[in-house]
ZANU-439095 format. One record per residue (C-alpha): x, y negated, z; residue number from 1; chain. Coordinates in pm, whole numbers. Each point is the difference from the previous one (the first is absolute). Layout:
BEGIN
R       xx       yy       zz     k   c
R        X        Y        Z   NUM   A
...
***
This chain:
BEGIN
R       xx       yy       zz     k   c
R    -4248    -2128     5481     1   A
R      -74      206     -305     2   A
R     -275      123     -217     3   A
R     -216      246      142     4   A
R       92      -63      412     5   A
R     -294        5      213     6   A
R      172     -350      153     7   A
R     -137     -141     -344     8   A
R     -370       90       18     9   A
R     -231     -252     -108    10   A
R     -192     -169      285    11   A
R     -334      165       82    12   A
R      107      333     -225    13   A
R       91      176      310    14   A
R     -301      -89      202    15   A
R     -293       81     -278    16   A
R      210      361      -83    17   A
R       52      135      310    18   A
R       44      330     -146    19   A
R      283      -57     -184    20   A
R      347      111      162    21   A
R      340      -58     -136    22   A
R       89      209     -285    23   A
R      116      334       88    24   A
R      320      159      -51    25   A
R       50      169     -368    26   A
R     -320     -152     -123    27   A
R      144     -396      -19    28   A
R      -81     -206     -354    29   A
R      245     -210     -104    30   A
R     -169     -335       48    31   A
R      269     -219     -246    32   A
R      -65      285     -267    33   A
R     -425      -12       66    34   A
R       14     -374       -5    35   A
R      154       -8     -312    36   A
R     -222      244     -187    37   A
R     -302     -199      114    38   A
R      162     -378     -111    39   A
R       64      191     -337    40   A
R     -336      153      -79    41   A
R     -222     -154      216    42   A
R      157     -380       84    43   A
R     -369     -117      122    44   A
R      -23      193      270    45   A
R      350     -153      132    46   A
R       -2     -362      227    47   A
R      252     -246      -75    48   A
R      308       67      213    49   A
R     -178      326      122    50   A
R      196      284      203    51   A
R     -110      322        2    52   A
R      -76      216      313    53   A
R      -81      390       15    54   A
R     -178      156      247    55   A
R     -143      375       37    56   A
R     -339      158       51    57   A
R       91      225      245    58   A
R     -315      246      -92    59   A
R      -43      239     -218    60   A
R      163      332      -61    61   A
R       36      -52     -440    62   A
R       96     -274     -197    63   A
R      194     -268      198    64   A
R     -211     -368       27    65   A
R      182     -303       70    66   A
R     -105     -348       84    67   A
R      215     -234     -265    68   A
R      -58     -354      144    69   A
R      125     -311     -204    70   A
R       68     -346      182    71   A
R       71     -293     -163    72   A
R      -23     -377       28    73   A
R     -381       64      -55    74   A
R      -84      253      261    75   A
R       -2      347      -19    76   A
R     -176      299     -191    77   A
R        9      377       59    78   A
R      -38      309     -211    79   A
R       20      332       69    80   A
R      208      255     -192    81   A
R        2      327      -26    82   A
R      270      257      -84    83   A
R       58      395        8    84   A
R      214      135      260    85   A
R      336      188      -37    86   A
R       14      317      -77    87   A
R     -339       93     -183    88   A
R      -97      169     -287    89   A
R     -151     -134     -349    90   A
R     -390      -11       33    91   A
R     -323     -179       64    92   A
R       34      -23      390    93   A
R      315     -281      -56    94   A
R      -46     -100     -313    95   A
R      -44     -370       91    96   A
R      -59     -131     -379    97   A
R     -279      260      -19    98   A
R     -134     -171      295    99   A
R       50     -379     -167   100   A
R     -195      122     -292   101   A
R     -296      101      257   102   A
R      -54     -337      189   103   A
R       39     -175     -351   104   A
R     -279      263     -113   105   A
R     -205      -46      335   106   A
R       57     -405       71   107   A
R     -222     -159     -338   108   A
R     -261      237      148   109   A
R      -89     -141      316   110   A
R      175      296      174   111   A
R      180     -100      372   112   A
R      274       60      -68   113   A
R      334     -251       27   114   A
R      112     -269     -289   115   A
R      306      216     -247   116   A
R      250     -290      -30   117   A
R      261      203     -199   118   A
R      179      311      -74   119   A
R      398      106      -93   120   A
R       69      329     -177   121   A
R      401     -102       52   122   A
R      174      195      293   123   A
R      281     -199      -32   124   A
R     -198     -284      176   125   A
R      -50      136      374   126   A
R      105      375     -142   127   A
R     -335      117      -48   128   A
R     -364      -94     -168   129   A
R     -210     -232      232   130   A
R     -292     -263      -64   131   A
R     -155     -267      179   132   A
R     -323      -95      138   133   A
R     -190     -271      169   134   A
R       -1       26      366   135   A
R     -334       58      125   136   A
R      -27     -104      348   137   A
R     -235      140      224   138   A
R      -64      266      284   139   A
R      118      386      -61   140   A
R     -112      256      217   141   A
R      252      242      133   142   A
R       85      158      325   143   A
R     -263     -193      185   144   A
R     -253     -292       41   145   A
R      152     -315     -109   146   A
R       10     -276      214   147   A
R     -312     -163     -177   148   A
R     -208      249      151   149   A
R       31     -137      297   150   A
R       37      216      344   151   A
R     -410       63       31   152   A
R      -27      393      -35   153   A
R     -382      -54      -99   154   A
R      106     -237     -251   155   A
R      288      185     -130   156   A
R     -200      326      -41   157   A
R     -269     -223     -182   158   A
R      261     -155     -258   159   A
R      173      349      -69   160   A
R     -408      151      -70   161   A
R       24     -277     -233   162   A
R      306       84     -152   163   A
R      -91      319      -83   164   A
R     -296      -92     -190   165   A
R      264     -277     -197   166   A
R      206      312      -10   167   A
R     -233      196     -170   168   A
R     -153     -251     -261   169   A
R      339     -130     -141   170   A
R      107      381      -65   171   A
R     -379       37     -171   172   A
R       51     -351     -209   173   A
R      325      152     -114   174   A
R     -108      276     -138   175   A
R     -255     -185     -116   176   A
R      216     -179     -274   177   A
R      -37       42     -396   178   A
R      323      228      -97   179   A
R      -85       80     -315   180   A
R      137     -295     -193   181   A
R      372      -99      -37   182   A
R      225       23      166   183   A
R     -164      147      282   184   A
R     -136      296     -185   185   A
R      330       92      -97   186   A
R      135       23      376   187   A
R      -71      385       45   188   A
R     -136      307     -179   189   A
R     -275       61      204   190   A
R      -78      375     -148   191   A
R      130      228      226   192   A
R       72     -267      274   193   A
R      -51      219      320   194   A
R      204      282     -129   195   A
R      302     -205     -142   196   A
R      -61     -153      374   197   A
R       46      307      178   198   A
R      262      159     -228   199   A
R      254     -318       37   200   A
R      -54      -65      352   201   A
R       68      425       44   202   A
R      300      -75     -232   203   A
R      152     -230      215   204   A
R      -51      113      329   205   A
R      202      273     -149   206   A
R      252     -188     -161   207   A
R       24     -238      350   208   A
R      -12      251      245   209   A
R      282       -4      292   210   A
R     -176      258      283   211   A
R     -238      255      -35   212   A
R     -349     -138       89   213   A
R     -232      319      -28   214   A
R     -302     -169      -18   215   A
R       84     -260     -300   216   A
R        7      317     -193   217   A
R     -347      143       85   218   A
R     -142     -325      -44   219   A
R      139       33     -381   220   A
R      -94      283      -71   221   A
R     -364      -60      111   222   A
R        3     -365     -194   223   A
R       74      243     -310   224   A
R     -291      260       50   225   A
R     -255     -256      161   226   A
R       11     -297     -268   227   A
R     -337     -154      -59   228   A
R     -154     -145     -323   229   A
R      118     -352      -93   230   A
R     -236     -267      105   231   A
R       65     -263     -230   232   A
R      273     -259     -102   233   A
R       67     -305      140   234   A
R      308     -229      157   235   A
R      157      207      240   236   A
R      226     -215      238   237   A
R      163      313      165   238   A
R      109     -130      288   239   A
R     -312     -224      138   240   A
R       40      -73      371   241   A
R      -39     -279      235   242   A
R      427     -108      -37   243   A
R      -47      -65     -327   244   A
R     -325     -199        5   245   A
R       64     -406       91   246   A
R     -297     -113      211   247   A
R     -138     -418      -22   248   A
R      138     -140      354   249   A
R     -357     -158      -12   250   A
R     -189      284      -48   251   A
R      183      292       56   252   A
R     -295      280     -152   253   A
R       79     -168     -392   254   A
R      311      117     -170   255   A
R      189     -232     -173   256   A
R      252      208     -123   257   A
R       95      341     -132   258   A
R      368      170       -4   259   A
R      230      248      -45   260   A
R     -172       83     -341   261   A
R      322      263      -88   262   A
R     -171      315      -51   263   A
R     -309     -159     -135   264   A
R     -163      166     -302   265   A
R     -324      129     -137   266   A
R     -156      336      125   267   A
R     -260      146      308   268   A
R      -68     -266      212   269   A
R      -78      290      229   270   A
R      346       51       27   271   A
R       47     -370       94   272   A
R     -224       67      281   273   A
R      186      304      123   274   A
R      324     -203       50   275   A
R     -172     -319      173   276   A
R     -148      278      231   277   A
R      352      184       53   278   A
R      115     -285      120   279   A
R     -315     -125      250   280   A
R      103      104      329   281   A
R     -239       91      305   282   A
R       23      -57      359   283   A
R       44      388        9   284   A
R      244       61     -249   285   A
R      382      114       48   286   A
R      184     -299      178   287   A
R      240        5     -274   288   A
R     -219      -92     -200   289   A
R       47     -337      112   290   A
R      377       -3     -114   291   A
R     -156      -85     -366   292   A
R     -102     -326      164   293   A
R     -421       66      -47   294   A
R      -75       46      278   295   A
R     -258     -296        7   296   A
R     -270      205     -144   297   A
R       -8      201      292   298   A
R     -123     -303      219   299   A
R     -334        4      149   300   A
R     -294     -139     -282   301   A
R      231       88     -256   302   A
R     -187      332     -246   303   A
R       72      309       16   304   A
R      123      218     -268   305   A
R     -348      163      -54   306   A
R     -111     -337       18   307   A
R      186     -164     -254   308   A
R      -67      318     -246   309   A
R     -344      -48       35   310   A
R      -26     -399        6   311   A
R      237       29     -352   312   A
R     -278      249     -146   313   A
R     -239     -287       50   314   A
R      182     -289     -100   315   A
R      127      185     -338   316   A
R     -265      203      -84   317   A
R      245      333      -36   318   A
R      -66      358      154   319   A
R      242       30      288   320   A
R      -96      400       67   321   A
R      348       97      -18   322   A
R      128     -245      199   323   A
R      214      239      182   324   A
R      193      105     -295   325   A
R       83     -396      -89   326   A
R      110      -46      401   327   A
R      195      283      -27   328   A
R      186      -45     -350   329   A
R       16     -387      136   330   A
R      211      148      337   331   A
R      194      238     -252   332   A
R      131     -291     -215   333   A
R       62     -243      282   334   A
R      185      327      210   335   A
R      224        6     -332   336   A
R       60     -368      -36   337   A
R      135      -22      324   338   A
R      244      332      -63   339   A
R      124     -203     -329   340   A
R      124     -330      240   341   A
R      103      269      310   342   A
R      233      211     -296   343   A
R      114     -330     -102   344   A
R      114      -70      386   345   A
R      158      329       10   346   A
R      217      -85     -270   347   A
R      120     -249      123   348   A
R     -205     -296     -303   349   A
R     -173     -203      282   350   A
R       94     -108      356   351   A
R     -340     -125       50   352   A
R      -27       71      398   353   A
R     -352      109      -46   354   A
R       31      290     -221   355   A
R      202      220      216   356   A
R     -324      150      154   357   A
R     -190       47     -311   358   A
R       77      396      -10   359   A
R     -195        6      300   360   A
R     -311     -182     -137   361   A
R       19      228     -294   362   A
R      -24      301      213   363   A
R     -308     -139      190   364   A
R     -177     -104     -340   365   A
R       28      363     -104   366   A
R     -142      109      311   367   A
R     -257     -265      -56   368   A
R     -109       89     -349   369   A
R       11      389       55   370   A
R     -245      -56      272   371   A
R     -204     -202     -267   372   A
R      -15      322     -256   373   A
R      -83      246      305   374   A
R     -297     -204      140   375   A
R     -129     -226     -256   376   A
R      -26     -311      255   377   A
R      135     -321      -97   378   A
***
Protein backbone atom coordinates (compact mmCIF):
# COMPACT_ATOMS: atom_id res chain seq x y z
CA UNK A 1 0.00 0.00 0.00
CA UNK A 2 1.63 3.21 -1.06
CA UNK A 3 1.64 6.88 -0.48
CA UNK A 4 -1.23 8.67 -1.64
CA UNK A 5 -3.93 5.40 -2.00
CA UNK A 6 -7.27 6.17 -0.78
CA UNK A 7 -6.82 2.49 1.18
CA UNK A 8 -4.45 4.73 3.44
CA UNK A 9 -6.78 7.53 4.54
CA UNK A 10 -6.60 8.50 7.98
CA UNK A 11 -9.58 7.36 10.09
CA UNK A 12 -12.41 9.91 10.30
CA UNK A 13 -10.74 12.05 7.15
CA UNK A 14 -13.15 10.49 4.85
CA UNK A 15 -16.22 10.95 6.93
CA UNK A 16 -15.72 14.88 8.02
CA UNK A 17 -14.71 15.64 3.96
CA UNK A 18 -17.24 14.16 2.22
CA UNK A 19 -16.55 16.25 -0.68
CA UNK A 20 -13.40 15.13 -1.44
CA UNK A 21 -13.10 12.41 -4.32
CA UNK A 22 -10.02 10.63 -5.41
CA UNK A 23 -7.69 12.65 -7.34
CA UNK A 24 -8.51 12.94 -10.88
CA UNK A 25 -6.72 11.83 -13.82
CA UNK A 26 -3.83 14.40 -15.12
CA UNK A 27 -4.22 16.53 -12.07
CA UNK A 28 -2.42 13.81 -9.40
CA UNK A 29 0.47 15.42 -6.84
CA UNK A 30 3.11 13.37 -6.18
CA UNK A 31 2.54 12.67 -2.52
CA UNK A 32 6.47 11.23 -1.75
CA UNK A 33 7.66 14.54 -3.57
CA UNK A 34 4.86 16.96 -1.38
CA UNK A 35 5.80 15.13 1.76
CA UNK A 36 9.18 15.84 1.37
CA UNK A 37 8.97 19.56 0.61
CA UNK A 38 6.85 19.99 3.73
CA UNK A 39 9.46 17.76 6.26
CA UNK A 40 12.13 20.16 4.65
CA UNK A 41 10.61 23.59 5.14
CA UNK A 42 8.00 23.11 7.36
CA UNK A 43 9.00 19.80 9.72
CA UNK A 44 6.28 21.02 12.47
CA UNK A 45 3.53 20.53 10.64
CA UNK A 46 4.68 16.72 10.03
CA UNK A 47 3.63 13.72 12.89
CA UNK A 48 6.13 11.29 13.78
CA UNK A 49 5.92 8.33 11.43
CA UNK A 50 3.25 10.36 9.41
CA UNK A 51 2.03 9.21 5.77
CA UNK A 52 0.71 11.46 3.58
CA UNK A 53 -2.72 11.19 1.79
CA UNK A 54 -4.13 13.49 -1.15
CA UNK A 55 -7.44 14.00 -1.84
CA UNK A 56 -9.34 16.52 -4.35
CA UNK A 57 -11.93 19.24 -4.04
CA UNK A 58 -13.92 18.29 -6.68
CA UNK A 59 -15.42 22.09 -7.08
CA UNK A 60 -14.40 24.75 -8.67
CA UNK A 61 -13.76 25.57 -12.27
CA UNK A 62 -9.88 27.60 -11.54
CA UNK A 63 -7.15 26.80 -9.48
CA UNK A 64 -7.13 23.09 -8.39
CA UNK A 65 -7.67 22.63 -4.20
CA UNK A 66 -6.59 19.58 -2.62
CA UNK A 67 -7.07 18.16 0.80
CA UNK A 68 -3.25 17.14 1.99
CA UNK A 69 -3.95 15.04 5.16
CA UNK A 70 -0.94 13.89 7.40
CA UNK A 71 -1.29 10.77 9.82
CA UNK A 72 1.06 9.85 12.13
CA UNK A 73 1.53 8.07 15.44
CA UNK A 74 -0.21 11.24 16.89
CA UNK A 75 -3.34 11.50 14.87
CA UNK A 76 -3.96 13.26 11.94
CA UNK A 77 -4.01 16.94 10.49
CA UNK A 78 -5.28 18.32 7.16
CA UNK A 79 -4.44 21.24 4.94
CA UNK A 80 -5.63 22.27 1.92
CA UNK A 81 -3.51 23.17 -1.11
CA UNK A 82 -4.00 24.85 -3.89
CA UNK A 83 -2.43 24.73 -7.37
CA UNK A 84 -3.05 26.15 -11.04
CA UNK A 85 -4.31 23.87 -13.56
CA UNK A 86 -2.60 22.71 -16.84
CA UNK A 87 -2.60 24.54 -19.54
CA UNK A 88 -3.15 28.31 -18.41
CA UNK A 89 -1.70 31.40 -19.06
CA UNK A 90 0.61 33.78 -16.77
CA UNK A 91 -1.74 36.15 -14.73
CA UNK A 92 -3.61 37.11 -11.62
CA UNK A 93 -6.55 34.55 -12.02
CA UNK A 94 -3.77 31.42 -11.16
CA UNK A 95 -1.26 33.06 -9.74
CA UNK A 96 -1.42 31.10 -6.45
CA UNK A 97 1.63 33.04 -4.63
CA UNK A 98 -0.29 36.25 -5.41
CA UNK A 99 -3.03 34.65 -3.58
CA UNK A 100 -0.57 33.48 -0.42
CA UNK A 101 0.48 37.05 -0.15
CA UNK A 102 -3.43 38.04 0.21
CA UNK A 103 -4.51 35.72 3.17
CA UNK A 104 -1.07 36.65 4.83
CA UNK A 105 -2.23 40.41 4.12
CA UNK A 106 -5.96 39.64 5.21
CA UNK A 107 -5.34 36.95 8.30
CA UNK A 108 -3.44 39.62 11.15
CA UNK A 109 -6.57 41.64 10.30
CA UNK A 110 -9.31 39.77 11.61
CA UNK A 111 -10.43 38.99 8.02
CA UNK A 112 -12.26 35.18 7.56
CA UNK A 113 -10.36 34.02 5.72
CA UNK A 114 -8.23 30.44 6.14
CA UNK A 115 -4.69 30.08 8.18
CA UNK A 116 -1.50 30.45 5.03
CA UNK A 117 0.72 27.58 6.27
CA UNK A 118 3.31 27.92 3.42
CA UNK A 119 4.18 28.61 -0.07
CA UNK A 120 6.86 26.98 -2.90
CA UNK A 121 7.95 29.08 -5.88
CA UNK A 122 9.91 25.60 -7.10
CA UNK A 123 8.03 23.68 -9.96
CA UNK A 124 10.25 21.04 -9.65
CA UNK A 125 8.38 20.02 -6.40
CA UNK A 126 4.77 18.86 -7.71
CA UNK A 127 5.66 20.73 -11.30
CA UNK A 128 3.99 23.80 -10.55
CA UNK A 129 3.60 26.77 -7.72
CA UNK A 130 1.09 25.75 -4.91
CA UNK A 131 0.62 26.84 -1.11
CA UNK A 132 -1.09 25.60 1.78
CA UNK A 133 -3.74 26.53 4.08
CA UNK A 134 -5.55 25.56 7.18
CA UNK A 135 -8.58 23.59 6.57
CA UNK A 136 -11.53 25.39 7.64
CA UNK A 137 -14.28 23.10 8.30
CA UNK A 138 -17.67 24.04 8.06
CA UNK A 139 -20.91 24.10 5.81
CA UNK A 140 -20.63 25.47 1.97
CA UNK A 141 -23.55 26.19 0.13
CA UNK A 142 -23.81 24.87 -3.37
CA UNK A 143 -26.35 23.19 -5.48
CA UNK A 144 -28.84 22.99 -2.70
CA UNK A 145 -29.90 23.08 1.04
CA UNK A 146 -27.49 21.19 3.07
CA UNK A 147 -28.58 18.59 5.15
CA UNK A 148 -28.46 20.94 8.32
CA UNK A 149 -31.36 22.64 7.09
CA UNK A 150 -33.31 20.09 7.79
CA UNK A 151 -36.37 18.88 5.39
CA UNK A 152 -38.98 21.76 6.90
CA UNK A 153 -39.70 23.99 3.72
CA UNK A 154 -40.83 26.86 6.23
CA UNK A 155 -37.71 26.48 7.98
CA UNK A 156 -35.51 26.16 5.07
CA UNK A 157 -36.97 29.27 3.35
CA UNK A 158 -36.45 31.07 6.82
CA UNK A 159 -32.61 30.07 7.09
CA UNK A 160 -31.88 30.94 3.30
CA UNK A 161 -33.84 34.79 4.16
CA UNK A 162 -31.21 34.66 6.65
CA UNK A 163 -28.50 33.88 4.54
CA UNK A 164 -29.03 36.46 2.36
CA UNK A 165 -28.87 39.10 4.86
CA UNK A 166 -25.24 37.15 6.09
CA UNK A 167 -24.73 37.30 2.39
CA UNK A 168 -25.04 40.76 2.08
CA UNK A 169 -23.19 42.10 5.29
CA UNK A 170 -19.93 40.02 4.81
CA UNK A 171 -19.66 41.47 1.09
CA UNK A 172 -20.40 45.16 2.89
CA UNK A 173 -17.66 44.37 5.84
CA UNK A 174 -15.31 43.56 3.01
CA UNK A 175 -15.37 46.37 1.36
CA UNK A 176 -15.40 47.87 4.36
CA UNK A 177 -11.62 47.15 5.08
CA UNK A 178 -8.69 49.87 5.33
CA UNK A 179 -6.66 49.33 1.84
CA UNK A 180 -4.73 52.08 1.93
CA UNK A 181 -1.78 50.88 3.96
CA UNK A 182 0.75 48.13 2.94
CA UNK A 183 0.56 45.78 1.43
CA UNK A 184 -2.94 45.95 0.71
CA UNK A 185 -2.82 49.32 -0.94
CA UNK A 186 -0.45 48.09 -3.30
CA UNK A 187 -2.83 45.14 -4.58
CA UNK A 188 -4.43 47.17 -7.56
CA UNK A 189 -4.38 50.55 -9.29
CA UNK A 190 -7.66 51.51 -8.63
CA UNK A 191 -7.70 54.66 -11.29
CA UNK A 192 -9.34 53.56 -14.13
CA UNK A 193 -10.58 50.25 -12.51
CA UNK A 194 -13.95 49.79 -14.46
CA UNK A 195 -12.41 50.49 -17.78
CA UNK A 196 -9.19 48.32 -17.41
CA UNK A 197 -12.21 45.86 -16.19
CA UNK A 198 -14.09 45.98 -19.23
CA UNK A 199 -11.17 46.27 -21.68
CA UNK A 200 -9.40 42.86 -20.30
CA UNK A 201 -12.41 40.90 -19.84
CA UNK A 202 -13.34 42.19 -23.87
CA UNK A 203 -9.67 41.16 -24.51
CA UNK A 204 -10.09 37.82 -23.54
CA UNK A 205 -13.29 36.81 -24.59
CA UNK A 206 -11.59 37.59 -27.80
CA UNK A 207 -8.51 35.94 -27.31
CA UNK A 208 -10.70 32.65 -25.77
CA UNK A 209 -13.30 32.52 -28.11
CA UNK A 210 -14.15 28.93 -29.82
CA UNK A 211 -17.97 29.71 -31.43
CA UNK A 212 -19.53 32.70 -32.36
CA UNK A 213 -21.83 33.89 -29.50
CA UNK A 214 -23.56 37.11 -31.02
CA UNK A 215 -24.66 38.44 -28.02
CA UNK A 216 -21.20 38.37 -25.91
CA UNK A 217 -20.29 40.92 -28.44
CA UNK A 218 -23.17 43.43 -27.99
CA UNK A 219 -22.86 43.12 -24.44
CA UNK A 220 -19.09 44.52 -25.02
CA UNK A 221 -19.64 46.88 -26.89
CA UNK A 222 -22.38 48.40 -24.64
CA UNK A 223 -19.99 47.78 -21.34
CA UNK A 224 -17.60 50.21 -23.46
CA UNK A 225 -20.14 53.09 -24.25
CA UNK A 226 -22.26 52.68 -20.93
CA UNK A 227 -19.38 52.74 -18.17
CA UNK A 228 -20.37 54.61 -15.08
CA UNK A 229 -18.26 56.82 -12.71
CA UNK A 230 -16.10 54.90 -10.21
CA UNK A 231 -17.63 54.63 -6.84
CA UNK A 232 -14.83 54.27 -4.68
CA UNK A 233 -11.96 51.79 -3.74
CA UNK A 234 -12.07 49.11 -1.63
CA UNK A 235 -11.18 45.06 -1.41
CA UNK A 236 -12.74 43.61 -4.23
CA UNK A 237 -12.99 39.72 -3.79
CA UNK A 238 -14.13 39.15 -7.47
CA UNK A 239 -15.60 36.17 -7.22
CA UNK A 240 -17.91 36.41 -3.86
CA UNK A 241 -20.55 33.68 -3.85
CA UNK A 242 -22.06 31.28 -1.51
CA UNK A 243 -19.22 28.12 -2.72
CA UNK A 244 -16.67 30.00 -1.58
CA UNK A 245 -18.02 31.22 1.77
CA UNK A 246 -17.53 28.35 4.82
CA UNK A 247 -20.59 28.61 7.06
CA UNK A 248 -20.24 27.69 11.37
CA UNK A 249 -22.06 24.08 11.48
CA UNK A 250 -23.55 25.79 14.65
CA UNK A 251 -24.80 28.68 13.24
CA UNK A 252 -24.91 28.51 9.76
CA UNK A 253 -25.88 32.67 9.03
CA UNK A 254 -21.90 33.60 10.49
CA UNK A 255 -19.09 33.03 8.08
CA UNK A 256 -16.16 31.66 9.29
CA UNK A 257 -14.26 31.65 6.36
CA UNK A 258 -13.43 33.38 3.10
CA UNK A 259 -11.78 31.73 -0.22
CA UNK A 260 -10.72 31.61 -3.46
CA UNK A 261 -9.06 35.11 -2.93
CA UNK A 262 -7.18 34.69 -6.73
CA UNK A 263 -8.39 37.62 -8.49
CA UNK A 264 -8.61 39.72 -5.42
CA UNK A 265 -7.39 43.32 -5.69
CA UNK A 266 -8.32 46.88 -4.99
CA UNK A 267 -10.91 48.80 -7.20
CA UNK A 268 -15.14 49.47 -7.46
CA UNK A 269 -16.64 47.46 -5.07
CA UNK A 270 -19.56 48.03 -7.38
CA UNK A 271 -18.02 45.80 -9.61
CA UNK A 272 -17.72 43.20 -6.78
CA UNK A 273 -21.36 43.41 -6.52
CA UNK A 274 -22.03 42.89 -10.19
CA UNK A 275 -20.24 39.48 -10.16
CA UNK A 276 -21.87 38.14 -6.74
CA UNK A 277 -25.15 39.11 -8.61
CA UNK A 278 -24.10 37.32 -12.03
CA UNK A 279 -23.83 34.52 -10.30
CA UNK A 280 -27.28 34.60 -7.91
CA UNK A 281 -29.63 32.52 -9.66
CA UNK A 282 -33.60 32.81 -9.56
CA UNK A 283 -36.26 30.33 -9.57
CA UNK A 284 -36.95 31.81 -13.12
CA UNK A 285 -33.75 31.88 -14.62
CA UNK A 286 -32.32 29.58 -17.58
CA UNK A 287 -32.13 25.92 -16.15
CA UNK A 288 -28.62 25.91 -17.13
CA UNK A 289 -27.97 28.08 -15.01
CA UNK A 290 -27.88 25.54 -12.49
CA UNK A 291 -24.91 23.65 -14.26
CA UNK A 292 -22.60 26.39 -12.35
CA UNK A 293 -23.76 24.60 -9.22
CA UNK A 294 -25.79 28.01 -7.60
CA UNK A 295 -28.56 27.13 -7.91
CA UNK A 296 -29.36 27.43 -4.07
CA UNK A 297 -30.10 31.03 -4.30
CA UNK A 298 -32.95 30.37 -6.28
CA UNK A 299 -34.73 28.51 -3.30
CA UNK A 300 -37.75 29.91 -1.80
CA UNK A 301 -36.74 32.84 1.19
CA UNK A 302 -33.61 33.18 -0.47
CA UNK A 303 -33.35 37.41 -2.09
CA UNK A 304 -33.76 38.29 -5.11
CA UNK A 305 -31.41 40.02 -7.31
CA UNK A 306 -33.20 43.43 -6.88
CA UNK A 307 -33.21 42.48 -3.45
CA UNK A 308 -29.78 41.93 -2.73
CA UNK A 309 -28.84 45.28 -4.85
CA UNK A 310 -30.88 47.16 -2.72
CA UNK A 311 -30.19 45.42 0.81
CA UNK A 312 -26.11 45.98 -0.27
CA UNK A 313 -26.97 49.85 -0.82
CA UNK A 314 -28.04 49.83 2.79
CA UNK A 315 -25.61 47.81 4.44
CA UNK A 316 -22.58 49.77 2.57
CA UNK A 317 -23.77 52.99 2.28
CA UNK A 318 -22.89 53.12 -1.77
CA UNK A 319 -25.28 54.36 -4.66
CA UNK A 320 -26.39 51.23 -6.45
CA UNK A 321 -28.33 53.37 -9.46
CA UNK A 322 -26.52 51.60 -12.04
CA UNK A 323 -26.91 48.45 -10.80
CA UNK A 324 -27.76 47.09 -14.13
CA UNK A 325 -24.55 47.98 -15.69
CA UNK A 326 -22.51 46.07 -12.64
CA UNK A 327 -25.08 42.82 -13.23
CA UNK A 328 -24.43 42.99 -16.61
CA UNK A 329 -20.48 43.55 -16.81
CA UNK A 330 -20.64 40.84 -13.72
CA UNK A 331 -22.57 38.19 -16.42
CA UNK A 332 -20.00 39.44 -19.17
CA UNK A 333 -16.91 38.43 -17.12
CA UNK A 334 -18.33 35.26 -15.66
CA UNK A 335 -19.76 34.35 -19.62
CA UNK A 336 -15.86 34.78 -20.46
CA UNK A 337 -14.44 32.85 -17.58
CA UNK A 338 -16.30 29.98 -18.42
CA UNK A 339 -15.20 30.27 -22.43
CA UNK A 340 -11.41 30.36 -20.98
CA UNK A 341 -11.96 26.60 -19.05
CA UNK A 342 -14.52 25.40 -22.20
CA UNK A 343 -11.32 26.53 -24.87
CA UNK A 344 -9.15 24.79 -22.52
CA UNK A 345 -11.52 21.49 -22.92
CA UNK A 346 -11.47 21.92 -26.54
CA UNK A 347 -7.92 21.60 -26.63
CA UNK A 348 -7.72 18.93 -25.25
CA UNK A 349 -5.72 20.65 -21.35
CA UNK A 350 -8.49 19.24 -19.04
CA UNK A 351 -10.65 16.06 -18.97
CA UNK A 352 -12.61 17.46 -16.22
CA UNK A 353 -16.15 15.70 -17.12
CA UNK A 354 -17.91 18.84 -16.21
CA UNK A 355 -16.59 21.27 -18.61
CA UNK A 356 -17.73 19.70 -21.75
CA UNK A 357 -21.06 21.71 -21.54
CA UNK A 358 -19.67 24.98 -20.65
CA UNK A 359 -20.04 26.39 -24.41
CA UNK A 360 -23.55 26.00 -23.79
CA UNK A 361 -23.71 28.03 -20.51
CA UNK A 362 -21.72 30.65 -22.24
CA UNK A 363 -24.24 31.01 -24.91
CA UNK A 364 -27.15 31.33 -22.37
CA UNK A 365 -25.11 33.98 -20.21
CA UNK A 366 -24.90 36.10 -23.35
CA UNK A 367 -28.44 35.78 -23.89
CA UNK A 368 -28.78 36.57 -20.25
CA UNK A 369 -26.73 39.73 -20.09
CA UNK A 370 -27.97 41.17 -23.53
CA UNK A 371 -31.39 40.99 -22.10
CA UNK A 372 -29.87 42.93 -19.05
CA UNK A 373 -28.58 46.02 -21.45
CA UNK A 374 -32.05 45.99 -23.46
CA UNK A 375 -34.34 46.22 -20.35
CA UNK A 376 -32.46 47.49 -17.49
CA UNK A 377 -33.99 44.74 -14.97
CA UNK A 378 -31.76 42.87 -12.81
Amino acid sequence: MSEGEDATLPKGVASTNPETVAVREGEEIDPVALRGWIASTTPHLVPAGATLVVRQFPGGFSNLTYLVSLAGEDGWRSYVLRRPPRGVKPGIAHDVLREYGILSALHPLGVPVPRPVASCDDASVIGVPFYLMSHVDGVILRGKAPPEFGKDPAVVATRMAALSHTFVSALAQLHSVDVSNEPLASLGRPDGYVQRQVSGWTKRWHASRTDEVRELDLVAAWLEANRPPERGVALVHNDFKFDNLVLNRADVTRVVAILDWEMATIGDPLMDLGTSLAYWVEAGDSPIFRALGLGVTALPGCATRAELASAYAVASGRDVSDVPFYYAFGLFKVAVIAQQIYARTVQGLTADPRFAMLGDVVKAIGVAAADVTRTGVV
